[in-house]
DSSP file (Angstrom, degrees, kcal/mol; ACC not computed):
  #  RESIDUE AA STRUCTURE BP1 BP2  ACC     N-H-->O    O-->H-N    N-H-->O    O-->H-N    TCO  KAPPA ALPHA  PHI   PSI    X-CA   Y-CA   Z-CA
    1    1 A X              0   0    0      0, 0.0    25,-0.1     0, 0.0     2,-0.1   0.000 360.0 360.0 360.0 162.6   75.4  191.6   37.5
    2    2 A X        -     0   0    0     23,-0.4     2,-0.7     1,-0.1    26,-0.7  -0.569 360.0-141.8 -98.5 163.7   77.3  189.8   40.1
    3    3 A X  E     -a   28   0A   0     45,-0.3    47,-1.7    -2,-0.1    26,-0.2  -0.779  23.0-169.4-125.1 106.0   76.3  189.6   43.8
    4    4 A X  E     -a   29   0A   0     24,-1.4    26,-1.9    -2,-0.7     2,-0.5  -0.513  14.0-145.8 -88.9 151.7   79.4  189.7   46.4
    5    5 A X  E     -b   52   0B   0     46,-2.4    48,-2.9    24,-0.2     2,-0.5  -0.971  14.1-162.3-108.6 110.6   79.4  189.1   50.0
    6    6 A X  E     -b   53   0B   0     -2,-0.5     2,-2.1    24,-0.4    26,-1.3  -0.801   4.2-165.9-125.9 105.3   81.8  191.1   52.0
    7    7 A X  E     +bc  54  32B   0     46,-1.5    48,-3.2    -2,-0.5     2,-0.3  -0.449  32.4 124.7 -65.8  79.9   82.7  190.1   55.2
    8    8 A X        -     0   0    0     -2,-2.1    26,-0.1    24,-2.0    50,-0.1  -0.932  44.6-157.3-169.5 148.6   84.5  192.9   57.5
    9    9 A X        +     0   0    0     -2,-0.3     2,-0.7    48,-0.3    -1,-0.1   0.785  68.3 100.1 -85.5 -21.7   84.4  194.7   60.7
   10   10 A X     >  -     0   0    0      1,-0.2     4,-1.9     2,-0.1     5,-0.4  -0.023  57.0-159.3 -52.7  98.8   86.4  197.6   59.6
   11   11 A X  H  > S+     0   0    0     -2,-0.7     4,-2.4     2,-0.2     5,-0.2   0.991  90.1  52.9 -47.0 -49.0   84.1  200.5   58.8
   12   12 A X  H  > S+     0   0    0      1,-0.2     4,-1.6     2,-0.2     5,-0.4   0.968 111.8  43.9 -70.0 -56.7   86.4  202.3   56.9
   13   13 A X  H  > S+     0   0    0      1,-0.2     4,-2.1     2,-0.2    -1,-0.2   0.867 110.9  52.5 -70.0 -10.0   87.2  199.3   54.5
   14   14 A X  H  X S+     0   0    0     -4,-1.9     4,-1.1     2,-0.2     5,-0.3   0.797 114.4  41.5 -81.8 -26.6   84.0  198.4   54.1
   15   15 A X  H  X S+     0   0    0     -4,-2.4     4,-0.7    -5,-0.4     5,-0.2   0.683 125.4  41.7 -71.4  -4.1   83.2  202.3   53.1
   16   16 A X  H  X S+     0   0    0     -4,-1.6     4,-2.0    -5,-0.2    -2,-0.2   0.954 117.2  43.0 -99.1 -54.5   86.4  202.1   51.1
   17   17 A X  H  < S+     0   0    0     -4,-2.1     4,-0.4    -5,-0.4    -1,-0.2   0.727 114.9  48.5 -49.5 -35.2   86.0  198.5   49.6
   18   18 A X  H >X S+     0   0    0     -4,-1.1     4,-1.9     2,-0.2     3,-1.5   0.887 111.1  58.0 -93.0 -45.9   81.8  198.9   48.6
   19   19 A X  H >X S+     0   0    0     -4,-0.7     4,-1.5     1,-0.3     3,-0.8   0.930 111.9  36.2 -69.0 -41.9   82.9  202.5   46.9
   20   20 A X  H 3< S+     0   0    0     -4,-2.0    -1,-0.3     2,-0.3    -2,-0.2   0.464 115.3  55.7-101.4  -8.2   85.4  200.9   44.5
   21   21 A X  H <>>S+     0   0    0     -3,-1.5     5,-5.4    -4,-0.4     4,-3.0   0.685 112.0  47.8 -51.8 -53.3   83.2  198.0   44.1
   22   22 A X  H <<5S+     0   0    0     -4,-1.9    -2,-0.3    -3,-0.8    -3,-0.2   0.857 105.2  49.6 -72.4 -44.6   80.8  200.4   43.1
   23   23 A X  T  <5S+     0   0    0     -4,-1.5    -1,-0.3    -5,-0.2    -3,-0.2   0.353 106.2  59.9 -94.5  28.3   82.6  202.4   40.8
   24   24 A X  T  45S-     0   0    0      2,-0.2    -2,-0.2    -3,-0.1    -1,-0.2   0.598 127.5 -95.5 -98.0 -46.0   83.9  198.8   38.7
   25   25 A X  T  <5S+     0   0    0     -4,-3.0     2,-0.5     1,-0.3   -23,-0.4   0.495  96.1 123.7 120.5  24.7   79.8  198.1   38.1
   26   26 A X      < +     0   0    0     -5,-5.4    -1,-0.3     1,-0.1    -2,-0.2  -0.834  20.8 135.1 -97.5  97.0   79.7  195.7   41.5
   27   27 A X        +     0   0    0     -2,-0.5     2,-0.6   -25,-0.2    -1,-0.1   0.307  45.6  85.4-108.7  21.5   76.9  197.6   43.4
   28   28 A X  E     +a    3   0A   0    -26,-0.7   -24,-1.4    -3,-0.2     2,-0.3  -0.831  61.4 145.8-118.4  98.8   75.0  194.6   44.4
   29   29 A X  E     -a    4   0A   0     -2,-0.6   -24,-0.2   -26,-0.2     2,-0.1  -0.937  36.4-155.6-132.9 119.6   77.2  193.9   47.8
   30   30 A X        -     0   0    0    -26,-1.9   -24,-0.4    -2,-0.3     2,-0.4  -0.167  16.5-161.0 -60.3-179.8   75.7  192.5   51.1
   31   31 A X        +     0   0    0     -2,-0.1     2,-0.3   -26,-0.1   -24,-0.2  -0.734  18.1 166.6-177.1 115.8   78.0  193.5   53.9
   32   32 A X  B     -c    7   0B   0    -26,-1.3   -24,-2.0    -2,-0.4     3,-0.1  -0.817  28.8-142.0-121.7 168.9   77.9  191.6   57.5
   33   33 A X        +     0   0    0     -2,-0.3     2,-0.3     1,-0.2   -24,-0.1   0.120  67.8  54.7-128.0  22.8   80.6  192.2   59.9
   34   34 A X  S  > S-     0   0    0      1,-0.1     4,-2.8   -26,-0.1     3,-0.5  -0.881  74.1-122.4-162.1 124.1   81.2  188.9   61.3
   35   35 A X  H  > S+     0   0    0     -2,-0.3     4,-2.2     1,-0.2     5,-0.4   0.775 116.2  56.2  -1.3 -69.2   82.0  185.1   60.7
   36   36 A X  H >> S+     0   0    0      1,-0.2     4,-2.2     2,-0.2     3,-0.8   0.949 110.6  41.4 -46.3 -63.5   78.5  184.5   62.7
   37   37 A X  H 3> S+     0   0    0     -3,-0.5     4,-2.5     1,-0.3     5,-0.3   0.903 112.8  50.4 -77.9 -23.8   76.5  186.6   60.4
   38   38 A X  H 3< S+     0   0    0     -4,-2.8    -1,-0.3     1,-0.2    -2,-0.2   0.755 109.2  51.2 -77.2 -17.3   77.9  185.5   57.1
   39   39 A X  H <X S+     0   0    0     -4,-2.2     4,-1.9    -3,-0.8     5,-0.3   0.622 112.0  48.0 -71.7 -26.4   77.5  181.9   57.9
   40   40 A X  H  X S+     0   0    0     -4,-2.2     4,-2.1    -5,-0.4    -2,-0.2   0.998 113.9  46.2 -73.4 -53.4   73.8  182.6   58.8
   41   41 A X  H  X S+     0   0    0     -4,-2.5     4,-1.4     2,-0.2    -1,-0.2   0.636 113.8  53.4 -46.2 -27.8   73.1  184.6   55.6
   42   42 A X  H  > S+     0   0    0     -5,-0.3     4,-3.6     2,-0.2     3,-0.3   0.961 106.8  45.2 -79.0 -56.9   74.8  182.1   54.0
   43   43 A X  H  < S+     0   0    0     -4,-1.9    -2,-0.2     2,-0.3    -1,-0.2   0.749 117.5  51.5 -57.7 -42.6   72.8  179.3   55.3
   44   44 A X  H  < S+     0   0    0     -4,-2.1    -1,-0.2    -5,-0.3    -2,-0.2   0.732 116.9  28.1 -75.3 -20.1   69.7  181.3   54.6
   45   45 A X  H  < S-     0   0    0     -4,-1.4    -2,-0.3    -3,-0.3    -3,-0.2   0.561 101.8-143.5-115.4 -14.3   69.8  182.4   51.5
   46   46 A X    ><  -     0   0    0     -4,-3.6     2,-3.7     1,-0.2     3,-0.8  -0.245  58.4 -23.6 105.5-169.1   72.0  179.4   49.9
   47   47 A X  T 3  S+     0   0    0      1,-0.2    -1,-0.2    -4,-0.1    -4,-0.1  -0.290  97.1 118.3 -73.4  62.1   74.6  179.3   47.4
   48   48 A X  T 3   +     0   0    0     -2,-3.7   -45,-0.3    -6,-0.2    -1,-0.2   0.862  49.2  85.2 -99.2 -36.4   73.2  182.6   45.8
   49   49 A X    <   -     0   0    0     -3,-0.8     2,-1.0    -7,-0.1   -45,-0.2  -0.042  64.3-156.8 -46.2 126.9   76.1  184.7   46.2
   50   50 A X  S    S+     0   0    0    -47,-1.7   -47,-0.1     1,-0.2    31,-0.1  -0.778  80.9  25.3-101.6 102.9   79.0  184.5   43.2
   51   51 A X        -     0   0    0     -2,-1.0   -46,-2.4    31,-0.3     2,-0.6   0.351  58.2-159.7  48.1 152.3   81.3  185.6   45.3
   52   52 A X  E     -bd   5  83B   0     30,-1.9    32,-2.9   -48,-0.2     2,-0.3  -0.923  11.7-173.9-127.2 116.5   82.4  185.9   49.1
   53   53 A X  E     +b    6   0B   0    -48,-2.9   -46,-1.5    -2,-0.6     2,-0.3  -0.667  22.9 177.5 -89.9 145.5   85.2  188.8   49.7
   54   54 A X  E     -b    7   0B   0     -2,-0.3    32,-1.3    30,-0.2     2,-0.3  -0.939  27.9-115.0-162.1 136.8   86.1  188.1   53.8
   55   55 A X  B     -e   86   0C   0    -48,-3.2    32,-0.2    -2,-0.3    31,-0.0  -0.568  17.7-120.2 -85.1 168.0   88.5  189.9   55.8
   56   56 A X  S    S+     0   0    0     30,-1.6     9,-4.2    -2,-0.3    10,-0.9   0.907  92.3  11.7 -42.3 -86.0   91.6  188.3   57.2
   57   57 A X        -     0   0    0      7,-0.2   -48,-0.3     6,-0.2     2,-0.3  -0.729  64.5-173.8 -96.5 143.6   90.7  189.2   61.4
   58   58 A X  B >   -F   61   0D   0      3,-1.7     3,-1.0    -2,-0.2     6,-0.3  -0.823  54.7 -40.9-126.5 174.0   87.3  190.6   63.5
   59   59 A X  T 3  S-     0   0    0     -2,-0.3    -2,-0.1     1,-0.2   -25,-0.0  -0.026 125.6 -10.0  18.5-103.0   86.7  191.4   66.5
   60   60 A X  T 3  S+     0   0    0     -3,-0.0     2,-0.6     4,-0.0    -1,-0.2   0.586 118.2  76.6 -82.7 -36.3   88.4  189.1   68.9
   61   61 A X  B X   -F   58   0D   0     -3,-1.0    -3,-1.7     1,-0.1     3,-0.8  -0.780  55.9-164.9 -97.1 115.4   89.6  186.3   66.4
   62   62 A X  T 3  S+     0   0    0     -2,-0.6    -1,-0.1    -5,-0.2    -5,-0.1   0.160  90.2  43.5 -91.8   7.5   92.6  187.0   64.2
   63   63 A X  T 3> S+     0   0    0     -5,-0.2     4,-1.2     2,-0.1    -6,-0.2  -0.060  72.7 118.2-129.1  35.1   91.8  184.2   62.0
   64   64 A X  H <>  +     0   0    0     -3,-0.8     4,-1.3    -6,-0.3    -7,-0.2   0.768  69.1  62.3 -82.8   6.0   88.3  184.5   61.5
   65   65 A X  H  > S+     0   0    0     -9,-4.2     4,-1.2     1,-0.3    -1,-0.2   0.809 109.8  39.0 -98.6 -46.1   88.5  185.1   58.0
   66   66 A X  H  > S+     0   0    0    -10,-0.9     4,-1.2     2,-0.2    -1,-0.3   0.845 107.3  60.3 -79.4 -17.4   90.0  181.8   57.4
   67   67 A X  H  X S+     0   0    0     -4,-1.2     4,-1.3     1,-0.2    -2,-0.2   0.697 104.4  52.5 -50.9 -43.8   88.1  180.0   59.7
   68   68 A X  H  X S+     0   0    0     -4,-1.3     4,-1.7     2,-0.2    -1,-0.2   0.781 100.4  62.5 -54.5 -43.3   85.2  181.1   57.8
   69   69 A X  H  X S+     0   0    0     -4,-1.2     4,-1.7     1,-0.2    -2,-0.2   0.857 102.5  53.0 -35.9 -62.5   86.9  179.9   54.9
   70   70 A X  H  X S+     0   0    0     -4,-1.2     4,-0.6     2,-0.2     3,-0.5   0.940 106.5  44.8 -55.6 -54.1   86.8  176.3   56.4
   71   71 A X  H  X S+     0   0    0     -4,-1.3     4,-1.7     1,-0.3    -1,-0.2   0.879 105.4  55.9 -84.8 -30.8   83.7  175.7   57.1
   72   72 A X  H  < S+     0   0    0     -4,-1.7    -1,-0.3     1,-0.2    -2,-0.2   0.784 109.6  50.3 -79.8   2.1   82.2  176.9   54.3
   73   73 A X  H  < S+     0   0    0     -4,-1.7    -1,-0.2    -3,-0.5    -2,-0.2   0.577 101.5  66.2 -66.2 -26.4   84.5  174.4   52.3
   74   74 A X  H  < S+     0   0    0     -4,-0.6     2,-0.4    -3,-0.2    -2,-0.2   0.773  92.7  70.1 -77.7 -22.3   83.2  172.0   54.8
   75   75 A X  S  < S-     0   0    0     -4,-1.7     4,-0.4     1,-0.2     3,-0.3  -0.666  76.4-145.7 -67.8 122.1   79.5  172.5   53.2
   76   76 A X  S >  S+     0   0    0     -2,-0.4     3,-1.2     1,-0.2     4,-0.4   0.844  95.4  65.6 -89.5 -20.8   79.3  171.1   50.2
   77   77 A X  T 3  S+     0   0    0      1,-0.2     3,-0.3     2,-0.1    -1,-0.2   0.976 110.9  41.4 -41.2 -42.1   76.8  173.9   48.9
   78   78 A X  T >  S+     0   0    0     -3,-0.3     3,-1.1     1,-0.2    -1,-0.2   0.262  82.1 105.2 -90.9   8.5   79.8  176.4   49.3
   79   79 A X  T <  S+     0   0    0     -3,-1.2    -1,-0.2    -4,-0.4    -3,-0.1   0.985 101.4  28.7 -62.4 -57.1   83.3  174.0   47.7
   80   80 A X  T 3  S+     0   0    0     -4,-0.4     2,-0.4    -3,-0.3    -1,-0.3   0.310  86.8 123.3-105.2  19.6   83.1  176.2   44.7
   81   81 A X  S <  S-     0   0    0     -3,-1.1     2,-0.1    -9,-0.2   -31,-0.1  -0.640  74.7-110.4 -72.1 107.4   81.8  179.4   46.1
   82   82 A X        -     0   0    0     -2,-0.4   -30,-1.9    45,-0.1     2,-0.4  -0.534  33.6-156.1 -28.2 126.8   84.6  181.8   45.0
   83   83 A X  B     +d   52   0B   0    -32,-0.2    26,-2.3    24,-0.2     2,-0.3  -0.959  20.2 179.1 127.9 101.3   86.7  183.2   47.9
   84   84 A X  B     -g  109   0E   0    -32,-2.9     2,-0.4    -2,-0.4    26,-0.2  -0.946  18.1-161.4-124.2 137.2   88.7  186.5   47.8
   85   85 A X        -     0   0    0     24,-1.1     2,-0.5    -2,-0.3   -30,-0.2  -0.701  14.5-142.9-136.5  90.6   90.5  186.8   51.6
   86   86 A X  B     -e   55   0C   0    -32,-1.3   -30,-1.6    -2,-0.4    26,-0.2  -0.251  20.7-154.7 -60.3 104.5   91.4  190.3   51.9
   87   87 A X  B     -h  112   0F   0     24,-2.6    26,-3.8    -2,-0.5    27,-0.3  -0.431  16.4-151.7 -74.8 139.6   95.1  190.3   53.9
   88   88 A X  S    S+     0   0    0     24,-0.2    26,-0.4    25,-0.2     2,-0.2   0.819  87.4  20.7 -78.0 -25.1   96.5  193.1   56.0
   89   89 A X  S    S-     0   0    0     24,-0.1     2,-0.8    25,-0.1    24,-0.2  -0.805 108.7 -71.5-139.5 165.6  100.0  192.3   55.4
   90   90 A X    >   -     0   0    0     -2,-0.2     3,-1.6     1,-0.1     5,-0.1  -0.610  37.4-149.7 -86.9 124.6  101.6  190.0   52.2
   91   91 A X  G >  S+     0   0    0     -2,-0.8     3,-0.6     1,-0.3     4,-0.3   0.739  88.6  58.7 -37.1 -51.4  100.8  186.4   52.5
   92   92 A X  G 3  S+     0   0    0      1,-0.2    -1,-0.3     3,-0.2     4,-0.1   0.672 116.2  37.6 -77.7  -6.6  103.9  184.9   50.8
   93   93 A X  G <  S+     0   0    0     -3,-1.6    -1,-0.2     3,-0.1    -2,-0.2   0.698 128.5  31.9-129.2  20.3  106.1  186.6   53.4
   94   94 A X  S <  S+     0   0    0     -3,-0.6    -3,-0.2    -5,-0.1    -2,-0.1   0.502 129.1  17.0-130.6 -84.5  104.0  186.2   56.2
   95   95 A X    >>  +     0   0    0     -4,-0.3     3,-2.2     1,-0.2     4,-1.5  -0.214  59.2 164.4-128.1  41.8  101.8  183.1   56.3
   96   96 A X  G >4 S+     0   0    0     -5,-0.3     3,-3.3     1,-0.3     4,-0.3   0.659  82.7  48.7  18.7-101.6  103.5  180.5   53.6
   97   97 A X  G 34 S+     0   0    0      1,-0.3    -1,-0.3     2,-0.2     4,-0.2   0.151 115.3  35.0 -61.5 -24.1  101.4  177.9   55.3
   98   98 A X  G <> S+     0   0    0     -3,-2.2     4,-4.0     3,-0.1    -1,-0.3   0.551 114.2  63.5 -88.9 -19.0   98.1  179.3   55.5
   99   99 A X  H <X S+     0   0    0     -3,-3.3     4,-1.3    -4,-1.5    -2,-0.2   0.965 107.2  46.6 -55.6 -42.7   99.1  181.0   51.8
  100  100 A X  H  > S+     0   0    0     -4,-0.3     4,-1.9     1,-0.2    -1,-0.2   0.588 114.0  44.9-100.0  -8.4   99.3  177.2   50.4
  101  101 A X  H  >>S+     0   0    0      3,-0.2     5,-1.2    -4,-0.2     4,-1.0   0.958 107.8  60.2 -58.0 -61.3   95.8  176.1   52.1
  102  102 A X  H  <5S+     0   0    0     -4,-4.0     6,-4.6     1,-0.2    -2,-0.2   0.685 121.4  21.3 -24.7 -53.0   94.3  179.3   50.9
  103  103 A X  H  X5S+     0   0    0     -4,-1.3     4,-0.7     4,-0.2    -1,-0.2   0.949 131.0  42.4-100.0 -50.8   95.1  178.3   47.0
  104  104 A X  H  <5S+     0   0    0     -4,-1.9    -3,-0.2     1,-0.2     3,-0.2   0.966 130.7   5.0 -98.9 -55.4   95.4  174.5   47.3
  105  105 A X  T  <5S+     0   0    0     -4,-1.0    -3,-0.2     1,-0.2    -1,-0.2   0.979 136.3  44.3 -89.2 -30.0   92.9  172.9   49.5
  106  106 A X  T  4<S-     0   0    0     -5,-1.2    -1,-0.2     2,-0.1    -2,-0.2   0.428  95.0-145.4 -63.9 -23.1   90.7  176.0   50.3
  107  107 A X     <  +     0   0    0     -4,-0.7     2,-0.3    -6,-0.4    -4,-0.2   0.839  53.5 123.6  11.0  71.1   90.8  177.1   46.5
  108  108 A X        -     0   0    0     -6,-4.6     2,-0.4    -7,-0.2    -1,-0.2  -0.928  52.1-139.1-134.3 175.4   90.8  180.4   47.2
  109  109 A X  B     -g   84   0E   0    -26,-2.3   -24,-1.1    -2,-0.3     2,-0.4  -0.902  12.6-138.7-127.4 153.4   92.9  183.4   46.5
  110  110 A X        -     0   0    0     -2,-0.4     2,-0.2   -26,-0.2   -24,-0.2  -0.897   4.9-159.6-118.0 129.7   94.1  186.6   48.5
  111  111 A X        -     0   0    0     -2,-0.4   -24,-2.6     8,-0.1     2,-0.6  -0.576  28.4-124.9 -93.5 157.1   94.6  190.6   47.9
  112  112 A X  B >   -h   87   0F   0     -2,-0.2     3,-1.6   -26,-0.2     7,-0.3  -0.911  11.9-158.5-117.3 119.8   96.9  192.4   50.1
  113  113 A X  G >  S+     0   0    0    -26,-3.8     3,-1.2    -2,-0.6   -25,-0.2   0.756  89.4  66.6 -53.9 -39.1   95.6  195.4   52.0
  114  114 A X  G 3  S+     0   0    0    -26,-0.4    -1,-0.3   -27,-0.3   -26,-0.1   0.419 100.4  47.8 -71.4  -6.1   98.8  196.8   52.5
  115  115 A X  G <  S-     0   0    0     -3,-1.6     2,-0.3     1,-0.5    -1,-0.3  -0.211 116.8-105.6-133.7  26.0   99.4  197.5   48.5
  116  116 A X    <   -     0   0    0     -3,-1.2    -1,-0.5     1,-0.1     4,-0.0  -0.878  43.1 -51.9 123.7-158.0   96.1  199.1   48.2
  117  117 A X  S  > S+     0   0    0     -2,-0.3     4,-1.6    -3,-0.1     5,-0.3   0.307 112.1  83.3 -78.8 -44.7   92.5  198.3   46.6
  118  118 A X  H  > S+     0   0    0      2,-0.2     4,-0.9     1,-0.2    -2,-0.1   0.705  85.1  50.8 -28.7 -45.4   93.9  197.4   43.3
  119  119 A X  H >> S+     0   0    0      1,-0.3     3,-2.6    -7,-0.3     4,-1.1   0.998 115.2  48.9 -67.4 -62.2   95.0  193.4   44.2
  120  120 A X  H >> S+     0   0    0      1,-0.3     3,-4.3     2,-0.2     4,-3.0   0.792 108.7  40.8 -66.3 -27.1   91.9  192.9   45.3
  121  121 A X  H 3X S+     0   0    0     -4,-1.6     4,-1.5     1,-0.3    -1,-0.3   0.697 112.5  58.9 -82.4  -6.2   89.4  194.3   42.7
  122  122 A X  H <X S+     0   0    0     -3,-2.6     4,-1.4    -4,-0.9    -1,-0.3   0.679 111.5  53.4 -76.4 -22.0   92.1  192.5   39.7
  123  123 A X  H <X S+     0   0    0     -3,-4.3     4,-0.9    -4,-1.1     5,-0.2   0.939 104.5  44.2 -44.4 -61.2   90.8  189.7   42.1
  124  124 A X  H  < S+     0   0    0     -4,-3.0     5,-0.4    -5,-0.3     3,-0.2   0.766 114.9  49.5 -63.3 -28.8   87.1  190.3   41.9
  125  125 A X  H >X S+     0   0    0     -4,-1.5     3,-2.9    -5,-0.2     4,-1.3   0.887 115.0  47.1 -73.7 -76.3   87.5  190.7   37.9
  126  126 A X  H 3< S+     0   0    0     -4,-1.4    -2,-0.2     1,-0.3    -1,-0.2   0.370 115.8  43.6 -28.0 -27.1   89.6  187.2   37.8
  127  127 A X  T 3< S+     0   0    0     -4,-0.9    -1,-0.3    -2,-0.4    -2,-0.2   0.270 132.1  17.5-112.6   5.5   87.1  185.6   39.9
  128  128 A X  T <4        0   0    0     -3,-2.9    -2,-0.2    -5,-0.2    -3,-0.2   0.674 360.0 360.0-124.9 -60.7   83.8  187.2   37.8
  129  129 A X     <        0   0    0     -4,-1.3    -3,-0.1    -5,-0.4    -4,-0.1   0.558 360.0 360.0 -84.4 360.0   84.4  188.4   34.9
């Protein structure tokens, strides 16, 4: 079974995100709540994860979710580490510029919060199964 990494401060999407995870046949989900800890986990335990789900904004930082993004592109353990970047609002009418890092140099892909759970977990099959 696959083992996702979900990155988010939100309590409630992270209860909301792990249930529906759960009822697809992903129950083996880490869950950190910050940029800090998900690079450390990352860095400790190595390229084990097959996927990294990460929200958009925490805490303070309204990009950490891409930021995160970055660096772990900058590691060459992580270039192909799958990459789902869960969005509050839709990307293509939003953030064009970050949309066309996201898929081109970043090679990663994005659900939108705002239209459910569905985008993302049609992610998580696309990116697993």
């Amino acid at each position: 079974m696959a083992w996702i990494l979900l990155i988010e401060d939100n309590e409630e999407y992270i209860g909301e995100i792990t249930e529906v995870l759960a009822r697809e046949g992903y129950d083996e989900v880490d869950v950190v709540t910050s940029v800090e800890q998900a690079l450390a986990l990352l860095r400790l335990m190595g390229p084990r994860h097959d996927l990294v789900i990460t929200g958009w904004g925490m805490g303070e930082n309204p990009f950490a979710g891409t930021e995160l993004i970055q660096q772990l592109r900058a590691d060459e353990r992580f270039k192909k580490l799958p990459i789902i970047l869960h969005t509050p609002a839709d990307m293509q009418r939003d953030f064009r510029d970050v949309l066309y890092r996201l898929e081109g140099e970043w090679r990663a892909i994005y659900a939108c919060r705002e239209k459910g759970l569905k985008p993302l977990i049609e992610a998580v099959k696309t990116r697993l199964d």
